[in-house]
C-alpha angles and dihedrals in degrees: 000000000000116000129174119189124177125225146108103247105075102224100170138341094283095024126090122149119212107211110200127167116213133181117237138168107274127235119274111246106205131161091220112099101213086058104070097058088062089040098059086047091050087054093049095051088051095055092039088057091047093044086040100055082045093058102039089060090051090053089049090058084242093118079152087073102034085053097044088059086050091054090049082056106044147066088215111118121255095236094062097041088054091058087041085052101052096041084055094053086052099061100037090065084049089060099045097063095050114032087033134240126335104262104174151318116251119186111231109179152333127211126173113182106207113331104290099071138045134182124207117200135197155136131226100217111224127180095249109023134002122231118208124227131206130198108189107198128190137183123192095175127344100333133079117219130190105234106182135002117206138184137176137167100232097076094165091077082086079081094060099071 
């Protein structure tokens, strides 16, 4: 099994985690009970465009791009998210020699658990092989902050849950 994560603290061989902070809108606090359930869609497609515009520029080989809206987003230093950035290049070109050319993002899921943490799914679809990608959220207050980025090639392993 292959897997390729991105982040700064080295947690293993294969496993980095990227830890960016981003501002979103927050969440609306109501009293009103039909409003948190539009609230908490609201918070998903928020997260979906932001994940989304990411992940577009990575599929479009422009990672420059993908990682300066992460720096517009984050208190990691710039110096990190540059070497991030190049090691990531590296080993997307890796992967598309092997697994064949990016064909397309597909959303698979989103899961929050209480209001505090939130979980973005989905596959770049490649023509051999999908990798999976994962956005952790988390809000402590009234901002939602991604936590951790993975990736890994062996996007199938959806199916394992």
């Amino acid at each position: 099994m292959k897997r390729r994560t991105a982040t700064l603290i080295l947690l293993g061989a294969p496993c980095l985690l990227v830890m960016a902070t981003l501002v979103m809108a927050a969440r609306g606090g109501g009293a009103d009970a039909e409003a948190a359930p539009h609230a908490a869609d609201r918070d998903v497609r928020q997260a979906r465009q932001l994940v989304e515009g990411i992940l577009n520029h990575v599929a479009e080989d422009r990672g420059d791009a993908a990682f300066d809206d992460l720096k517009r987003h984050s208190t990691i230093p710039d110096e990190e998210l540059d070497a991030l950035a190049t090691e990531t290049a590296m080993l997307r070109f890796q992967l598309a020699e092997r697994w064949g050319p990016h064909i397309g993002l597909e959303f698979v899921e989103a899961r929050q658990v209480g209001d505090s943490l939130m979980r973005l799914n989905y596959i770049e679809k490649r023509r051999n092989l999908p990798i999976r990608w994962t956005f952790d959220f988390y809000r402590a207050e009234r901002t939602w902050t991604i936590v951790a980025l993975d990736w890994e090639d062996v996007g199938n392993r959806l199916l394992d849950r």
